[in-house]
HTML snippet that shows the backbone in 3Dmol.js (N, CA, C, O; Angstrom):
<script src="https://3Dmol.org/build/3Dmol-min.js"></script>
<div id="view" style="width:600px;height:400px;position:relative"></div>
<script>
const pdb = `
ATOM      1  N   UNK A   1    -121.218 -24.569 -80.755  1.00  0.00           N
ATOM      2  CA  UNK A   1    -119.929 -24.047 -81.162  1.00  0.00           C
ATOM      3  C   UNK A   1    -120.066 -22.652 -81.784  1.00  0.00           C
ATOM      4  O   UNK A   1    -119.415 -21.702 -81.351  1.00  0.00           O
ATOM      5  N   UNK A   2    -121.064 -22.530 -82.975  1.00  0.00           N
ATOM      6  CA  UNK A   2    -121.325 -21.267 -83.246  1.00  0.00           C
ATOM      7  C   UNK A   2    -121.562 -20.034 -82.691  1.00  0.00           C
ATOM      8  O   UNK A   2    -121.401 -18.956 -83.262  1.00  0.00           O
ATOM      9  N   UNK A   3    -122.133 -20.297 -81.024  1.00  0.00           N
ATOM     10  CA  UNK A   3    -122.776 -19.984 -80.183  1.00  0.00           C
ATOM     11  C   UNK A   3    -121.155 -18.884 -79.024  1.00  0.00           C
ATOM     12  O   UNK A   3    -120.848 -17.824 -78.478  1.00  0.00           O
ATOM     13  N   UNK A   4    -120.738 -20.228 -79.349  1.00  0.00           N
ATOM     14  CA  UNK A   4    -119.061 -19.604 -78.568  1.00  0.00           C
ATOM     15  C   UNK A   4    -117.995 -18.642 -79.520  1.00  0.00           C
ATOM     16  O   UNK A   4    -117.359 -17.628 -79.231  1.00  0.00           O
ATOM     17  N   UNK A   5    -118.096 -19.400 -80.727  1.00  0.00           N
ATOM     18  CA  UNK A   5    -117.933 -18.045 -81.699  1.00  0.00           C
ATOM     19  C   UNK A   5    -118.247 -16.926 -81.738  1.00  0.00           C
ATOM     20  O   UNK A   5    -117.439 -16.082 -81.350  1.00  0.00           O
ATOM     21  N   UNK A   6    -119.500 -16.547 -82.210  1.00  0.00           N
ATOM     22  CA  UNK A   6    -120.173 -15.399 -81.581  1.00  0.00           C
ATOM     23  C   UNK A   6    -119.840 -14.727 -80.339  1.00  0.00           C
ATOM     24  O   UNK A   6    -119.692 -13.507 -80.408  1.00  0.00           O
ATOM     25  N   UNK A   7    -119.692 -15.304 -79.200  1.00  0.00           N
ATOM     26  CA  UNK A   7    -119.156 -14.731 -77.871  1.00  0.00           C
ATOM     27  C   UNK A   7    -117.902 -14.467 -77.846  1.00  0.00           C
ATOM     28  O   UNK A   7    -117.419 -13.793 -76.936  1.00  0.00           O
ATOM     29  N   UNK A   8    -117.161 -14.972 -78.875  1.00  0.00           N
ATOM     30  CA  UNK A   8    -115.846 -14.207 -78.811  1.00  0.00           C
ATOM     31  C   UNK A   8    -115.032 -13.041 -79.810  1.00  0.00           C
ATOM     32  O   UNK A   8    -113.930 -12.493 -79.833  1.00  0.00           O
ATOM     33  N   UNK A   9    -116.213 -13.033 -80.554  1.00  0.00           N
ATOM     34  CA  UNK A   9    -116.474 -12.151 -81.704  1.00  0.00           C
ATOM     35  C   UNK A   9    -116.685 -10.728 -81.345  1.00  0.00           C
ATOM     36  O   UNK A   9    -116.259  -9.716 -81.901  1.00  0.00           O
ATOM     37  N   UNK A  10    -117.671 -10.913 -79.965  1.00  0.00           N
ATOM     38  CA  UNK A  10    -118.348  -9.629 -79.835  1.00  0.00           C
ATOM     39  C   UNK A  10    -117.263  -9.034 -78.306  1.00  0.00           C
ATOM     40  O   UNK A  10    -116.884  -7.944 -77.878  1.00  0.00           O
ATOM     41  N   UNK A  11    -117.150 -10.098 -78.012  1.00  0.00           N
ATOM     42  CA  UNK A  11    -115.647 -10.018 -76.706  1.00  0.00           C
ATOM     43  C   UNK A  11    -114.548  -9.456 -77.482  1.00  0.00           C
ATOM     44  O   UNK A  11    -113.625  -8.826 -76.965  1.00  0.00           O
ATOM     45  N   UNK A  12    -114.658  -9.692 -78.724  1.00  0.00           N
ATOM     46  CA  UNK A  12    -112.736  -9.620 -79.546  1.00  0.00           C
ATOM     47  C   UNK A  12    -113.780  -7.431 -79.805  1.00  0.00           C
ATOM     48  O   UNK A  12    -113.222  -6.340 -79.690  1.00  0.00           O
ATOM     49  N   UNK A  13    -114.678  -7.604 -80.006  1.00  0.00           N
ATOM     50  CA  UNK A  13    -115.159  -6.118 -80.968  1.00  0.00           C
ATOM     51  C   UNK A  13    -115.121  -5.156 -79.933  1.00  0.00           C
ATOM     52  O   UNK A  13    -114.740  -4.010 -80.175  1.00  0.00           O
ATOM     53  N   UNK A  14    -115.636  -5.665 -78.300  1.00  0.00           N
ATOM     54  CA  UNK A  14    -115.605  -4.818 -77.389  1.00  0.00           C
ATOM     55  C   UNK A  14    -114.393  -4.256 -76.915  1.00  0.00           C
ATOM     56  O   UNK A  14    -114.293  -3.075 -76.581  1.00  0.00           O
ATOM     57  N   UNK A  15    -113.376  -5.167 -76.876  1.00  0.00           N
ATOM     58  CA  UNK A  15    -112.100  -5.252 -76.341  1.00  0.00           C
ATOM     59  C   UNK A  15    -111.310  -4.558 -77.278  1.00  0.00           C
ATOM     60  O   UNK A  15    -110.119  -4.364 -77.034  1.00  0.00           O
ATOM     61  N   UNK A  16    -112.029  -4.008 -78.723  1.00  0.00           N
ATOM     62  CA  UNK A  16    -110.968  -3.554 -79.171  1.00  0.00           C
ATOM     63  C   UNK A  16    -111.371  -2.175 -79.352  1.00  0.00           C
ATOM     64  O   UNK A  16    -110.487  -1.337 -79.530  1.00  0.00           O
ATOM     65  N   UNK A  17    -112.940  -1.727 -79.324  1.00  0.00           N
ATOM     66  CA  UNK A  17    -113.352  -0.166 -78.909  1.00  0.00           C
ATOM     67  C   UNK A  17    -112.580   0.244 -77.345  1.00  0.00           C
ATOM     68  O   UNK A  17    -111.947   1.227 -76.958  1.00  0.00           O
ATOM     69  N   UNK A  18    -112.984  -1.002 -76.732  1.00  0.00           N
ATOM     70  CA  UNK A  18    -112.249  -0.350 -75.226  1.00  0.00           C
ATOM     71  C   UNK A  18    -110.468  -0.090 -75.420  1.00  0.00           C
ATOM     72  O   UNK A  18    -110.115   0.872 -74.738  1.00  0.00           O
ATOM     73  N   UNK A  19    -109.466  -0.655 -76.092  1.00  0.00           N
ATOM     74  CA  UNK A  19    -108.618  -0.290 -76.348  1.00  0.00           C
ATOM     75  C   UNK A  19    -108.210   0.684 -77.006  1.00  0.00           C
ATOM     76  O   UNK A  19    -107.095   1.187 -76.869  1.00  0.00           O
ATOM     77  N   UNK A  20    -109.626   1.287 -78.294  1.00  0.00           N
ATOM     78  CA  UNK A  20    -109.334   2.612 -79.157  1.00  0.00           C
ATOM     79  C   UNK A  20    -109.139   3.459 -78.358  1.00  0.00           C
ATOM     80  O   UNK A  20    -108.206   4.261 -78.369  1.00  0.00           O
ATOM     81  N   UNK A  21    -110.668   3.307 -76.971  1.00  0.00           N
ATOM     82  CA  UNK A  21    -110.830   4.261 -76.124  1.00  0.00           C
ATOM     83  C   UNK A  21    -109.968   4.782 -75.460  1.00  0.00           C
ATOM     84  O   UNK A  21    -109.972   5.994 -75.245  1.00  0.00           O
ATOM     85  N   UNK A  22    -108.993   3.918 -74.971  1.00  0.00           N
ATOM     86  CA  UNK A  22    -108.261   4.018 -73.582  1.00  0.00           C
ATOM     87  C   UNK A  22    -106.423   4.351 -74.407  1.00  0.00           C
ATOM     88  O   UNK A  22    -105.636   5.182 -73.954  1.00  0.00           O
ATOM     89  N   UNK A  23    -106.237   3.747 -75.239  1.00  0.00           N
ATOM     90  CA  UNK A  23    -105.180   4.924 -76.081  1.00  0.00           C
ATOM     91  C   UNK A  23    -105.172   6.501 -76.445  1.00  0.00           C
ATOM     92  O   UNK A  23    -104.258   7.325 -76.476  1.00  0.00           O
ATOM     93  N   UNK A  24    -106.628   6.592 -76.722  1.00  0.00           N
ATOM     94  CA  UNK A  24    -107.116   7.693 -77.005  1.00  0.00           C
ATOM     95  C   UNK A  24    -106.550   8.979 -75.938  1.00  0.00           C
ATOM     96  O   UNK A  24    -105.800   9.940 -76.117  1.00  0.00           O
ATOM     97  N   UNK A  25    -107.195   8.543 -74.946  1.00  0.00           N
ATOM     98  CA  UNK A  25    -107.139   8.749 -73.985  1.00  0.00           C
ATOM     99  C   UNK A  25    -105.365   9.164 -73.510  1.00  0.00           C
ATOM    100  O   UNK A  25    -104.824  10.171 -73.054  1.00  0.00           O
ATOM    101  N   UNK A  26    -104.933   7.899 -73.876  1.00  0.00           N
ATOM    102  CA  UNK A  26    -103.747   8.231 -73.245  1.00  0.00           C
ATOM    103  C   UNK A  26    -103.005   9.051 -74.227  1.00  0.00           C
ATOM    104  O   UNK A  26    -102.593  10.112 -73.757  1.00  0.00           O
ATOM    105  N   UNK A  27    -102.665   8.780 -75.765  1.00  0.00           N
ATOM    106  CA  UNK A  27    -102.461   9.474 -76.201  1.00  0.00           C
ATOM    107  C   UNK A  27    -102.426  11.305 -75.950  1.00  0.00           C
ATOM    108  O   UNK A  27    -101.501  12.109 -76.063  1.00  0.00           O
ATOM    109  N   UNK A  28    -103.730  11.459 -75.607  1.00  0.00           N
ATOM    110  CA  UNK A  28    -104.124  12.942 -75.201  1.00  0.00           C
ATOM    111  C   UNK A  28    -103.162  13.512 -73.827  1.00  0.00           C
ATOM    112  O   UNK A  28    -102.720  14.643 -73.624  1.00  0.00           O
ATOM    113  N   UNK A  29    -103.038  12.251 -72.991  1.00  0.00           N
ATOM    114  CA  UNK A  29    -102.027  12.925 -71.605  1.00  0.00           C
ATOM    115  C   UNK A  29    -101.197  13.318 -72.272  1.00  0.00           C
ATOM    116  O   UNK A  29    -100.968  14.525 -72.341  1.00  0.00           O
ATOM    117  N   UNK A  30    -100.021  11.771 -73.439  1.00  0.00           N
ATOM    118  CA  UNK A  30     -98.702  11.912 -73.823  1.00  0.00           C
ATOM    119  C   UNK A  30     -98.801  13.492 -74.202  1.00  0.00           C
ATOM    120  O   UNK A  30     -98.189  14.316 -73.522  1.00  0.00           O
ATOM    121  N   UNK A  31     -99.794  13.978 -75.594  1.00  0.00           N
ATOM    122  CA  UNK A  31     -99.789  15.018 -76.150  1.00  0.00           C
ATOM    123  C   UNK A  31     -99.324  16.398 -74.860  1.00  0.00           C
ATOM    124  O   UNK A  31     -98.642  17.411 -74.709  1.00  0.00           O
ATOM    125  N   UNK A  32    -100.156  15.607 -74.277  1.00  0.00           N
ATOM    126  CA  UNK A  32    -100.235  17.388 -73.174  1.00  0.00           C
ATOM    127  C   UNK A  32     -99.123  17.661 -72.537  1.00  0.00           C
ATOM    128  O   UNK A  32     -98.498  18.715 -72.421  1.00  0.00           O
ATOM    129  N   UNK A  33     -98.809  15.845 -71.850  1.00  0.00           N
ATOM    130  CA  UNK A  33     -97.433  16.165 -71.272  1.00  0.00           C
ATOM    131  C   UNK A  33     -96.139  17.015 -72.089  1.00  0.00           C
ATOM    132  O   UNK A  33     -95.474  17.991 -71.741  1.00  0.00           O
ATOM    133  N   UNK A  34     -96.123  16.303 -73.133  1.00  0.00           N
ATOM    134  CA  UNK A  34     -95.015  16.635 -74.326  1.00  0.00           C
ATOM    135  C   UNK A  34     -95.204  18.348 -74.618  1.00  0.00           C
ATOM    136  O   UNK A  34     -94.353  19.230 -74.741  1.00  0.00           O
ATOM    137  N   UNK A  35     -96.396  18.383 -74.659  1.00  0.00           N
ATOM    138  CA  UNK A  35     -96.850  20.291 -74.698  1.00  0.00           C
ATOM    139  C   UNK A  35     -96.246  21.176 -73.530  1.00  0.00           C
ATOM    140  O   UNK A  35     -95.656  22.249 -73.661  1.00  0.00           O
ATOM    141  N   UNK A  36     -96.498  20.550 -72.463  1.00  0.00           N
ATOM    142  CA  UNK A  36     -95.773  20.827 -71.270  1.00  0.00           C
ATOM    143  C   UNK A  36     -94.270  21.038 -70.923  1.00  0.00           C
ATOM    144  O   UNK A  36     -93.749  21.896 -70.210  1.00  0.00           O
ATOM    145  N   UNK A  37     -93.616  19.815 -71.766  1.00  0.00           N
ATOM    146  CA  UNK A  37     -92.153  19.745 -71.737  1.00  0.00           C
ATOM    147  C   UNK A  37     -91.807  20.874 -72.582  1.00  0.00           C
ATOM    148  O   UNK A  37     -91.385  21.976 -72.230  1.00  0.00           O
ATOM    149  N   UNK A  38     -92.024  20.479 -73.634  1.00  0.00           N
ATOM    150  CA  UNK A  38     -91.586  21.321 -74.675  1.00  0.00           C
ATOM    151  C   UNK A  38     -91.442  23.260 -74.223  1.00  0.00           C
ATOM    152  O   UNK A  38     -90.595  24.069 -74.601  1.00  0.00           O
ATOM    153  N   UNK A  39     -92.957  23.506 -73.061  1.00  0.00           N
ATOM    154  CA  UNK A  39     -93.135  25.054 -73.192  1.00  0.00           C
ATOM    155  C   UNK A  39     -92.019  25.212 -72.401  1.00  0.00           C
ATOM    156  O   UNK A  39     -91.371  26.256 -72.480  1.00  0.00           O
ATOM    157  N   UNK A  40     -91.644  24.173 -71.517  1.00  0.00           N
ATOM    158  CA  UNK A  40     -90.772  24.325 -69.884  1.00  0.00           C
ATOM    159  C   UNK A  40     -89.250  24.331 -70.640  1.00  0.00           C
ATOM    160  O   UNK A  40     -88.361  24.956 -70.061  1.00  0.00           O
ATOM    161  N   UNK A  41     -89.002  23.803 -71.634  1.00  0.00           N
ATOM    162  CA  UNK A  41     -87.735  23.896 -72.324  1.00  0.00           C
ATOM    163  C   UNK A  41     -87.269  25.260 -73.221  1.00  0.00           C
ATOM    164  O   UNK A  41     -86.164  25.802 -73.235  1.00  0.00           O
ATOM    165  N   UNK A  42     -88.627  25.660 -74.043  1.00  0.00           N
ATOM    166  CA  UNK A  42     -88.297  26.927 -74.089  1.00  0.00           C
ATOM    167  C   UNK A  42     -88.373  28.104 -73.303  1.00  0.00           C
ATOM    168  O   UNK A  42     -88.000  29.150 -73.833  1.00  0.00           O
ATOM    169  N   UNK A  43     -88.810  28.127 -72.071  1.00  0.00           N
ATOM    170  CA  UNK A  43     -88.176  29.167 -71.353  1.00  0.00           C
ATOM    171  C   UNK A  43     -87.118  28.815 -70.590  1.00  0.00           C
ATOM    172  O   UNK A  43     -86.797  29.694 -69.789  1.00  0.00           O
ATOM    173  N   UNK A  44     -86.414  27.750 -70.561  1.00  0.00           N
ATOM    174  CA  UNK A  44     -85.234  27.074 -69.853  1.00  0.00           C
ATOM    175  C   UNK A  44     -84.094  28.168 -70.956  1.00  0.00           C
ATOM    176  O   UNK A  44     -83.258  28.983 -70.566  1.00  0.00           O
ATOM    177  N   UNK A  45     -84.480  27.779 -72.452  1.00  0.00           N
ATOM    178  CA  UNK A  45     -83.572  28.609 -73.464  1.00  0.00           C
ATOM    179  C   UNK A  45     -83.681  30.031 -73.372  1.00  0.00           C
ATOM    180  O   UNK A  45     -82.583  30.572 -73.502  1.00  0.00           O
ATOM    181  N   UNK A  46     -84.484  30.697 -73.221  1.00  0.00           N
ATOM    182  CA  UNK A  46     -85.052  32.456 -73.450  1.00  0.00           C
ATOM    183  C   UNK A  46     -84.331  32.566 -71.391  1.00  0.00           C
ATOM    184  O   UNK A  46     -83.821  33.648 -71.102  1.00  0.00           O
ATOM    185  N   UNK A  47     -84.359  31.843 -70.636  1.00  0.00           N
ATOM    186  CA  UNK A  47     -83.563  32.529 -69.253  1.00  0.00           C
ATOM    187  C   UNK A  47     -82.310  32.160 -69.493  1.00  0.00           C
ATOM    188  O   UNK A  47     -81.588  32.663 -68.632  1.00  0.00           O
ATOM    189  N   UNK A  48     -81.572  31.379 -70.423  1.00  0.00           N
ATOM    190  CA  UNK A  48     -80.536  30.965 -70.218  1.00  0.00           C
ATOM    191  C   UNK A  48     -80.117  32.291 -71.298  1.00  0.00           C
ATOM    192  O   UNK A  48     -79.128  32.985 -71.062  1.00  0.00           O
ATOM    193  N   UNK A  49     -80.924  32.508 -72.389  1.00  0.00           N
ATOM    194  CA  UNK A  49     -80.350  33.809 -73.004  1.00  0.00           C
ATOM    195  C   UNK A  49     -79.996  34.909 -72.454  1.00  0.00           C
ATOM    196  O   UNK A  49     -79.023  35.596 -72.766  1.00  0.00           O
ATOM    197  N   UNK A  50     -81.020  35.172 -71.355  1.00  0.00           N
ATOM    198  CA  UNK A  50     -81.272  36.369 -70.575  1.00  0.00           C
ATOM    199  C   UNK A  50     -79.984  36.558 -69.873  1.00  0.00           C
ATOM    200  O   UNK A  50     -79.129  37.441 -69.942  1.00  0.00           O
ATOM    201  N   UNK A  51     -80.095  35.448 -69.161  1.00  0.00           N
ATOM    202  CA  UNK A  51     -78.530  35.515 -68.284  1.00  0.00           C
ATOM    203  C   UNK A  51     -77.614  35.670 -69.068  1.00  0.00           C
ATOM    204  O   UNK A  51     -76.837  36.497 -68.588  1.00  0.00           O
ATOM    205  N   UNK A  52     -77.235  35.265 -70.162  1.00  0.00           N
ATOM    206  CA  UNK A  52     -76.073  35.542 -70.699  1.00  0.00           C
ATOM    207  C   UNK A  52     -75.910  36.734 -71.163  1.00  0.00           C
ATOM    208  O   UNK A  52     -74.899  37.431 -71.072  1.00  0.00           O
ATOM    209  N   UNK A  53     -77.374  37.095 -71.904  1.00  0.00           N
ATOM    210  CA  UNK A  53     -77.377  38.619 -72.170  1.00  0.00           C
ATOM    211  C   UNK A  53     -77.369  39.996 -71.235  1.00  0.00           C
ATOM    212  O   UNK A  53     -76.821  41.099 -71.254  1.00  0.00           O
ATOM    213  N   UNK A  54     -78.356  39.225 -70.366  1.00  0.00           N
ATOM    214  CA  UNK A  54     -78.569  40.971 -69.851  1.00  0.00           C
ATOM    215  C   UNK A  54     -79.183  40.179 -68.491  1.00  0.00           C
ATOM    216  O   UNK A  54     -80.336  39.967 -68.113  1.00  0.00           O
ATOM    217  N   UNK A  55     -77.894  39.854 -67.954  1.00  0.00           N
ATOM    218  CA  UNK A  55     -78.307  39.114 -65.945  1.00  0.00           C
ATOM    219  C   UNK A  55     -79.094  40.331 -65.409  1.00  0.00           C
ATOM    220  O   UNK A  55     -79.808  39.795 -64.562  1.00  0.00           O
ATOM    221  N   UNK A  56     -79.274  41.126 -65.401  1.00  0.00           N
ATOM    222  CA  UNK A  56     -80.134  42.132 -64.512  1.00  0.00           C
ATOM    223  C   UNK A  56     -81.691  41.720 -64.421  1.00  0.00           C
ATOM    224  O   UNK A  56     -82.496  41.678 -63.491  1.00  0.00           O
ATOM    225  N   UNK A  57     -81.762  41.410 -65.925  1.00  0.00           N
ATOM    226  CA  UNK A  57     -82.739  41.305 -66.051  1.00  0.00           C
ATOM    227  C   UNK A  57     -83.649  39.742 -66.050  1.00  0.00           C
ATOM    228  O   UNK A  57     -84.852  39.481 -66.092  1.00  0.00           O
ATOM    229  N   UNK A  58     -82.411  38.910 -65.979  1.00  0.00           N
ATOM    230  CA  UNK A  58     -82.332  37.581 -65.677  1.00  0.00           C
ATOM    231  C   UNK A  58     -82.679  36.990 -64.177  1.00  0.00           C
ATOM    232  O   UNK A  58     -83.281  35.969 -63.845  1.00  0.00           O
ATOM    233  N   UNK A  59     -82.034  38.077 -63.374  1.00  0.00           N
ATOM    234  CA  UNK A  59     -82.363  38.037 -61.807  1.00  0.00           C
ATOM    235  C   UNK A  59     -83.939  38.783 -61.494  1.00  0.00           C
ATOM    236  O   UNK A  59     -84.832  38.292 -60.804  1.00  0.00           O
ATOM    237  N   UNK A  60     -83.968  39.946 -62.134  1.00  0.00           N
ATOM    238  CA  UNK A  60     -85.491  40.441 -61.965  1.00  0.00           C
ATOM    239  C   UNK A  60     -86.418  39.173 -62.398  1.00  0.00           C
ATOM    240  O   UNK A  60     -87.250  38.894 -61.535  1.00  0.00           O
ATOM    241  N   UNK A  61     -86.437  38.592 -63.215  1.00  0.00           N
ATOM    242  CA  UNK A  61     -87.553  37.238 -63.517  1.00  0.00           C
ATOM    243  C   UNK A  61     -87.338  36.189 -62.973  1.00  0.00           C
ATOM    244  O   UNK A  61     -88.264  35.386 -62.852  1.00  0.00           O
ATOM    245  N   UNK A  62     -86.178  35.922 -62.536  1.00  0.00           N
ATOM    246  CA  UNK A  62     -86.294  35.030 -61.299  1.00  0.00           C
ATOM    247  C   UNK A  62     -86.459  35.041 -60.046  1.00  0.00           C
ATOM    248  O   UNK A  62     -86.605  33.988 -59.425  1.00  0.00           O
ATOM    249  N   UNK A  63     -86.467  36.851 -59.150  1.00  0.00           N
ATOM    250  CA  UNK A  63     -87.094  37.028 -58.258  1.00  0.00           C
ATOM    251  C   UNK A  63     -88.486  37.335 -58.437  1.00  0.00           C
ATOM    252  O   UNK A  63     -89.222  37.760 -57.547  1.00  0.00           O
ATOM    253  N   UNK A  64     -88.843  37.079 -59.732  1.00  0.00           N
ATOM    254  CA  UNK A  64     -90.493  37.507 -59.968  1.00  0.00           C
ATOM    255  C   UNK A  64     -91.247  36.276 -59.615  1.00  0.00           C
ATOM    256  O   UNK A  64     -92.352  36.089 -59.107  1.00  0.00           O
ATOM    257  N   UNK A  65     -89.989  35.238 -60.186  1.00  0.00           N
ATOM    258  CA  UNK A  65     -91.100  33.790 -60.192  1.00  0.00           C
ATOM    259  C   UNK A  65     -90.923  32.844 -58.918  1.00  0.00           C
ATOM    260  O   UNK A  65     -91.727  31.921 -58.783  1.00  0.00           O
ATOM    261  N   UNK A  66     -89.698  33.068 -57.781  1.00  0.00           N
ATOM    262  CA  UNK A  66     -89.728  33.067 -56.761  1.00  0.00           C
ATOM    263  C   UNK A  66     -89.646  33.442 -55.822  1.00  0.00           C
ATOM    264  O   UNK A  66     -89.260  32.864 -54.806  1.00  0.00           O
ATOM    265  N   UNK A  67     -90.080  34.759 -55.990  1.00  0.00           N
ATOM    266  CA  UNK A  67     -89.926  35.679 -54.775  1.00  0.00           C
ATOM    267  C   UNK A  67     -88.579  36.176 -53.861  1.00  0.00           C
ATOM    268  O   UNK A  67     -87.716  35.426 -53.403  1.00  0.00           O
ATOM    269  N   UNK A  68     -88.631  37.312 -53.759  1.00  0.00           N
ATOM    270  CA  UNK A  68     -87.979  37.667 -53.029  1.00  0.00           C
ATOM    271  C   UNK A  68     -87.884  38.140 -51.599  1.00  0.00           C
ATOM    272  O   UNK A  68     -88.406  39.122 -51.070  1.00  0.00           O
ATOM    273  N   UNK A  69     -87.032  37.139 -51.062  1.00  0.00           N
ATOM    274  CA  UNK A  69     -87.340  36.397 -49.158  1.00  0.00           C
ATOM    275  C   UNK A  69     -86.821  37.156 -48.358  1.00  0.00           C
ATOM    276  O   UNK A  69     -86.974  37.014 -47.145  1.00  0.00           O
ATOM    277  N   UNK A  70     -85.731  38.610 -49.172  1.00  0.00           N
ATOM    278  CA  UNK A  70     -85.094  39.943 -48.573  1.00  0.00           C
ATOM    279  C   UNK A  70     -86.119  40.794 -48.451  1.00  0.00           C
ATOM    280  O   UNK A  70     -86.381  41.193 -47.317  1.00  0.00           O
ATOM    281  N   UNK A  71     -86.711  41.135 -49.288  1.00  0.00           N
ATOM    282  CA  UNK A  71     -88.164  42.204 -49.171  1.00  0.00           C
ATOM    283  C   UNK A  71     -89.248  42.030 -47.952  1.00  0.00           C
ATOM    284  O   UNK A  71     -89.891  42.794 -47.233  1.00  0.00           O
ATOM    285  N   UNK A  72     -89.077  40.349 -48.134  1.00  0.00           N
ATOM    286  CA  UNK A  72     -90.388  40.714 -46.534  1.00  0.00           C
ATOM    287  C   UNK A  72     -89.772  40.916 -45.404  1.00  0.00           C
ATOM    288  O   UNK A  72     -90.418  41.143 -44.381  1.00  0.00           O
TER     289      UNK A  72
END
`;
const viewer = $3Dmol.createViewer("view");
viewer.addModel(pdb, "pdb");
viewer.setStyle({}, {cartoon: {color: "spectrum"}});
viewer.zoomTo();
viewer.render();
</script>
């Protein structure tokens, strides 16, 4: 009996480094993703300024970042 104790002791200790691990882990995507959102939202705000402010210059950075299909 002691014997099966032990085996589930060291099953319960592994299972719970492998879970630190693998949060860890994920944690780090959530972080990055969320880093990601966040940068994509503030330039969603700074073009939405642009346009309101000064469209000239709102259209120049959006033919910068997708090209412009009149030029070729």
């Amino acid at each position: 009996m002691v014997r099966t104790v032990g085996g589930f002791a060291v099953l319960a200790v592994v299972a719970m480094i492998g879970f630190k691990l693998l949060m860890g882990v994920f944690g780090a995507l959530v972080g990055l993703l969320m880093t990601i959102i966040w940068w994509a939202f503030l330039g969603f705000v700074v073009y939405t300024l642009l346009k309101i402010f000064a469209p000239g210059v709102a259209n120049r950075i959006r033919e910068a970042i997708r090209g412009n299909p009149a030029a070729s």
